[in-house]
C-alpha positions in Angstrom: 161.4 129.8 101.1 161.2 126.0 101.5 158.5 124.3 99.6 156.3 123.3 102.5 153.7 120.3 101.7 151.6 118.8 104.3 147.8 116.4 104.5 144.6 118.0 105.0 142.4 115.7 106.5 139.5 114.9 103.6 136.2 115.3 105.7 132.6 115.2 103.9 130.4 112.1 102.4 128.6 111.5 99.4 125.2 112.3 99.1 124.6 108.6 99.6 121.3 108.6 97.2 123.1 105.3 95.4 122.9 103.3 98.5 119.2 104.6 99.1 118.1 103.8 95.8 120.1 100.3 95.5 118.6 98.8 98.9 115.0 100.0 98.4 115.3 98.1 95.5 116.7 95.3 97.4 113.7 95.4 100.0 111.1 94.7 97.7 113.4 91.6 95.6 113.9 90.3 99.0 111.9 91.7 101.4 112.0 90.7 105.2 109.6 89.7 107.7 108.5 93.7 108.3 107.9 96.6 106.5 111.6 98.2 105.6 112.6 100.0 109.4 116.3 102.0 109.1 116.2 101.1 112.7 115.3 97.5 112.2 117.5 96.3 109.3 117.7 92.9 110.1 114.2 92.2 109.8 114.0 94.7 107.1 115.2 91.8 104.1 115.1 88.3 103.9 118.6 87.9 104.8 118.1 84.0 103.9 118.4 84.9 100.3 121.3 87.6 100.4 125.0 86.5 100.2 127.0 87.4 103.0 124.2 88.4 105.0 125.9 89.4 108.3 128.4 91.6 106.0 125.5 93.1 104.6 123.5 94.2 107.2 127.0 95.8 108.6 127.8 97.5 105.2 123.8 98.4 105.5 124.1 99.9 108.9 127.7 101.6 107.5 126.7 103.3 104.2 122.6 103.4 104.2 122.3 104.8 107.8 124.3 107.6 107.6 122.9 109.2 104.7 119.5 107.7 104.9 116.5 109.7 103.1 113.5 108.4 103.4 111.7 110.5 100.8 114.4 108.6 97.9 113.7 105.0 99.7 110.0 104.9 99.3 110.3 106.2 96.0 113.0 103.6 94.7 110.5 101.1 96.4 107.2 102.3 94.1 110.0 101.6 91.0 110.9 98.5 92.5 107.4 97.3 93.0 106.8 98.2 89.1 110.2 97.0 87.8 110.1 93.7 89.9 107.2 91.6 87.5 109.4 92.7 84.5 112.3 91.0 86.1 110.1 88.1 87.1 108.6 87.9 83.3 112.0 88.4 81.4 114.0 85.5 83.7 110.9 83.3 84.0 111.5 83.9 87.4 113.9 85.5 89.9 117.0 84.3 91.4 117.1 82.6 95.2 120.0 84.3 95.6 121.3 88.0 95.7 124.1 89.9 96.5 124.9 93.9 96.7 128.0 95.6 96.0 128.0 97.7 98.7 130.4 100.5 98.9 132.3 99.2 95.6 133.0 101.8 93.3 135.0 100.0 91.0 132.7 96.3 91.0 130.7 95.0 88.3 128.0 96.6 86.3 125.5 95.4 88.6 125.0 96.6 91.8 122.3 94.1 93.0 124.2 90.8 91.9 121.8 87.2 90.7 124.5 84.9 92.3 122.8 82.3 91.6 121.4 83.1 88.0 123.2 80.9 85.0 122.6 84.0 81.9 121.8 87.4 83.8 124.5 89.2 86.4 121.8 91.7 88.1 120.4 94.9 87.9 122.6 98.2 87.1 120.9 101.3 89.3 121.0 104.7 88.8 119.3 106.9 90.7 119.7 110.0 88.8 117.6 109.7 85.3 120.4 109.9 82.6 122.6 106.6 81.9 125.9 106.3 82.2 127.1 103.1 80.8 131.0 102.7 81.9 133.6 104.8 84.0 136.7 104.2 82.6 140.3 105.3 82.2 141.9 107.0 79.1 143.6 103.8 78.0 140.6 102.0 77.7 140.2 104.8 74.7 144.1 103.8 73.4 144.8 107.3 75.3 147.7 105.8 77.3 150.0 108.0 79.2 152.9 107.3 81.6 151.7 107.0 85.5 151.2 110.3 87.1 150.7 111.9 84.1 148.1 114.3 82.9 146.7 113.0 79.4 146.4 116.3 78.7 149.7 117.5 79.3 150.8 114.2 77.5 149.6 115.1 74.3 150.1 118.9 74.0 152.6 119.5 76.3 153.3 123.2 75.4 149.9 124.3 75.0 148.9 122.6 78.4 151.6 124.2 80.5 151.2 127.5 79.1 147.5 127.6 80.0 148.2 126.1 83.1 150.7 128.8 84.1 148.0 131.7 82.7 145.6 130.3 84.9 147.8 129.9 88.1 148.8 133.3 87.7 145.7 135.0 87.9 144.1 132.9 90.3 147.5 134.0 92.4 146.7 137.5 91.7 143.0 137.7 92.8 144.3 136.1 96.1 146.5 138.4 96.9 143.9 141.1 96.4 142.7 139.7 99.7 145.6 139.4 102.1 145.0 136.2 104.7 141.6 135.9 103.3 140.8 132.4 101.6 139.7 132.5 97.2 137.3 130.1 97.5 137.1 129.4 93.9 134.2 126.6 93.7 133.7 125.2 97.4 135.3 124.3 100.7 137.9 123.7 101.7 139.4 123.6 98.2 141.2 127.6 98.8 144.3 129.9 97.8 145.1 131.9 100.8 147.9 134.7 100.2 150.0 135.3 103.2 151.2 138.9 102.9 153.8 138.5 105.9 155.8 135.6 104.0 155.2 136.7 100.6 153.7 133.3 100.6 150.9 131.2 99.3 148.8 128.7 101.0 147.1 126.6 98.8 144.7 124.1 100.1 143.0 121.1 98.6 143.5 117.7 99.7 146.6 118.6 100.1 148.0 121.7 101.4 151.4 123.5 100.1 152.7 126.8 101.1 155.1 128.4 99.2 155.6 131.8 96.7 154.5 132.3 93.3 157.7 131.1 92.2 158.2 127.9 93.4 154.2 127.3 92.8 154.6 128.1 89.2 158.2 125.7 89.4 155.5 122.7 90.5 152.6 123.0 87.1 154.7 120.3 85.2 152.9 117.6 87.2 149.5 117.0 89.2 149.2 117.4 92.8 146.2 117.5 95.1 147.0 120.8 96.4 146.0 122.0 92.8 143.1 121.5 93.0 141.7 124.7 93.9 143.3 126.6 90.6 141.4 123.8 88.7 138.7 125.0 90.6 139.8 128.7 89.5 139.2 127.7 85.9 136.1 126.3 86.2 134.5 129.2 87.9 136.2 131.9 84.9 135.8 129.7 82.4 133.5 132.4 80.6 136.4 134.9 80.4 139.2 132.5 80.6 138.4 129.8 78.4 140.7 131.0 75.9 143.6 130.4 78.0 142.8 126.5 77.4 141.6 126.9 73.6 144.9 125.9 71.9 145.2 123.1 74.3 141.7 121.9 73.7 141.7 122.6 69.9 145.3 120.9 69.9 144.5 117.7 71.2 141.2 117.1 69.3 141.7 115.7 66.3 144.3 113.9 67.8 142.3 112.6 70.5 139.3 111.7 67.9 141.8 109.3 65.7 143.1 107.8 68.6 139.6 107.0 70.0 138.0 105.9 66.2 141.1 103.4 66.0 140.3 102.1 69.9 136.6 101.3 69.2 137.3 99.7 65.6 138.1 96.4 68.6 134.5 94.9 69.0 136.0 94.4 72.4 137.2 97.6 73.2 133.6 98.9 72.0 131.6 96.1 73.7 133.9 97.6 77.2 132.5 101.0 76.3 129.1 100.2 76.0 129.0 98.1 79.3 128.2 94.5 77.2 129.7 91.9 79.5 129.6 88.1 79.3 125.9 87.9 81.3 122.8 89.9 80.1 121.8 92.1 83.2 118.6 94.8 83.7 119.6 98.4 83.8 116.9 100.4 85.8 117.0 103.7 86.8 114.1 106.5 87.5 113.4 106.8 84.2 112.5 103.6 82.2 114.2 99.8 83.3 115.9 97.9 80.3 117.7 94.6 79.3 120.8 94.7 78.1 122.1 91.9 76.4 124.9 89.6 76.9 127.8 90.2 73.9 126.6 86.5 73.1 123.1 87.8 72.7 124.1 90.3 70.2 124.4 87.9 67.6 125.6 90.7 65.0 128.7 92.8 65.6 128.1 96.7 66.7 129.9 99.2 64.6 131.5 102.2 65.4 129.7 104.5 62.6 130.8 107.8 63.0 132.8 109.9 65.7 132.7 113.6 66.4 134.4 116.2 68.7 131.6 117.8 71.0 132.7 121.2 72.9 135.0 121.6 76.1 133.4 122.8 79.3 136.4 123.7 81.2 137.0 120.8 83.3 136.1 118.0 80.1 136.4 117.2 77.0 133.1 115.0 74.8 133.1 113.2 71.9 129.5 112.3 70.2 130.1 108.7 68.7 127.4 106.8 66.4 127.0 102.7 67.2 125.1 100.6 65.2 124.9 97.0 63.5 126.8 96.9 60.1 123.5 97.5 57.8 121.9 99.8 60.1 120.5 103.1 59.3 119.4 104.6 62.5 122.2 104.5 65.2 122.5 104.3 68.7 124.4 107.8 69.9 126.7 107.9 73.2 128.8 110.7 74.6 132.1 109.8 75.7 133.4 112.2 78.1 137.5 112.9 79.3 136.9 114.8 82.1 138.2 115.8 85.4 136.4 113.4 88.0 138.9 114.0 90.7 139.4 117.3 90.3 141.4 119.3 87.5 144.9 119.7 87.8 144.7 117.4 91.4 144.7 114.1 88.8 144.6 112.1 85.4 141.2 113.1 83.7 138.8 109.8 83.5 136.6 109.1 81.0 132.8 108.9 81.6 130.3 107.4 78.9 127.1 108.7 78.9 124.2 110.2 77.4 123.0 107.6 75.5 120.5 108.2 73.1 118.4 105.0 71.4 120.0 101.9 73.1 117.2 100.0 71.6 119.7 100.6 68.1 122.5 98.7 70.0 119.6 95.8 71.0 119.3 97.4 74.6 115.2 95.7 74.9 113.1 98.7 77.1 110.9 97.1 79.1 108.6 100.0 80.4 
């Protein structure tokens, strides 16, 4: 049979609870003539000190409306009213000027931007209560690989493909259990549908294939889209088939650990990790608001301490690393995650760091 390939149309949206908890924020640093009115934006900010204002209010009315919650606004606007005389006493003041990133995933550490402040870049917002400091890519951990490929599959080859093929296998077999029904491994639409007519698989992610068993398990050397839903597979058995990926996991490791010690020996490379940029900037987030310094601030080089391996989930990998000044006995401690963002087996793992654990040992300053 012909390898047939063809687009599924991706349909869905985020939850949106960044853009709710970014422009309450934004309301109460610049607020408008009226009380904040999701039918009334603008009057809703003082559009006189926001950059681009007519491109704001249409990115407002583009990303805010549409997954507008008004129970996660007038929360982020009670931080905001506690958070906003911090900003005020830390700067001596606050900037005339402000800008927001908008739908920008990949944009600076701050998501509302000082434009006009000379030593700080903004405040960094998270909704959700634990920090992650930087989404990266495996190089920026010296993990390069050639384009395309998994990093994975890069450095245990043989061990990858072997799980891989395990996994596609049985996920295969369950579907054909149920003859035109969909395995819905994780969620919608992501499916493997066996087609008992054709002998044939259908196998639907962002992509969609259909083709048999054979010329499915002919495709595992690379990632596709339209793998997605065997990722998903995975994840769902990884109880009983986590050993499949144990030699892989195990394999890579050590490998992986040396690779990353070596990266993060680079003051820059580690200042990248820990999200230290040129300008000092406020990171606030449900929990607790804090400065974060610029690397000129530091005044002392950070030191990468001590790196461990942490244990796989299934769909990531976590390292625990240690981070402190060269005479320092306590130690900031991160969790640097390689993980499958996009979906396992779809595309490249990314790295997430996260979890961070005493920033006041790296001279994060906590202001509440």
């Amino acid at each position: 049979m012909r390898f047939k390939e063809f687009n599924l149309q991706e349909g869905g949206q985020s939850s949106g609870a960044r853009y709710n908890s970014e422009l309450a924020l934004l309301s109460v640093f610049a607020p408008g003539k009226k009380s904040f009115n999701i039918e009334d934006i603008e009057n809703s900010f003082d559009l006189s000190k926001i950059e681009n204002s007519d491109i704001f209010v249409e990115q407002v009315k583009r990303f805010l409306i549409p997954s507008y919650s008004e129970k996660t606004f007038i929360a982020w606007q009670q931080y905001a009213e506690k958070y906003l005389p911090l900003v005020k006493e830390k700067l001596g003041g606050l900037p005339s000027k402000f800008k927001w990133v908008g739908g920008d995933n990949a944009g600076p550490v701050a998501d509302i931007e000082f434009v006009d402040h000379p030593t700080c870049s903004g405040i960094s917002v998270k909704d959700a209560g634990g920090i992650t400091l930087r989404n990266l890519t495996p190089k920026a951990l010296g993990l390069d690989v050639p384009r395309g490929l998994d990093v994975f599959a890069h450095y245990s080859e043989k061990s990858f493909l072997e799980m891989k093929k395990k996994v596609f296998e049985d996920a295969m077999a369950e579907a054909k259990q149920q003859p035109g029904v969909p395995l819905v491994p994780v969620k919608e639409p992501y499916s493997i549908t066996y087609n008992e007519d054709s002998n044939t698989f259908t196998c639907q992610g962002k992509k969609t294939v259909e083709a048999t068993a054979q010329e499915i398990l002919s495709k595992i050397g690379t990632s596709a889209a339209w793998q997605r839903p065997f990722g998903d597979w995975l994840q769902a058995n990884w109880p009983t088939a986590k050993n499949y990926a144990k030699a892989m996991y195990i394999g890579v490791a050590k490998t992986f650990e040396e690779i990353i010690e070596n990266k993060l020996q680079d003051s820059a490379s580690l200042h990248t990790a820990l999200a230290f940029e040129e300008k000092s900037y406020f990171y606030a987030s449900t929990r607790a608001m804090y400065y974060v310094p610029s690397v000129e601030e530091l005044g002392e080089d950070l030191v990468l301490k001590n790196i461990r391996y942490g244990e796989p989930d299934g769909t990531s990998q976590s390292y625990i690393a240690e981070i402190g000044t060269p005479d320092s006995l306590d130690n900031t401690e991160i969790t640097i995650y390689i993980r499958y963002a996009n979906g396992m087996f779809e595309a490249n793992p990314t790295v997430r760091v996260q979890s961070i654990k005493k920033p006041q040992h790296i001279l994060w300053e906590p202001l509440t």
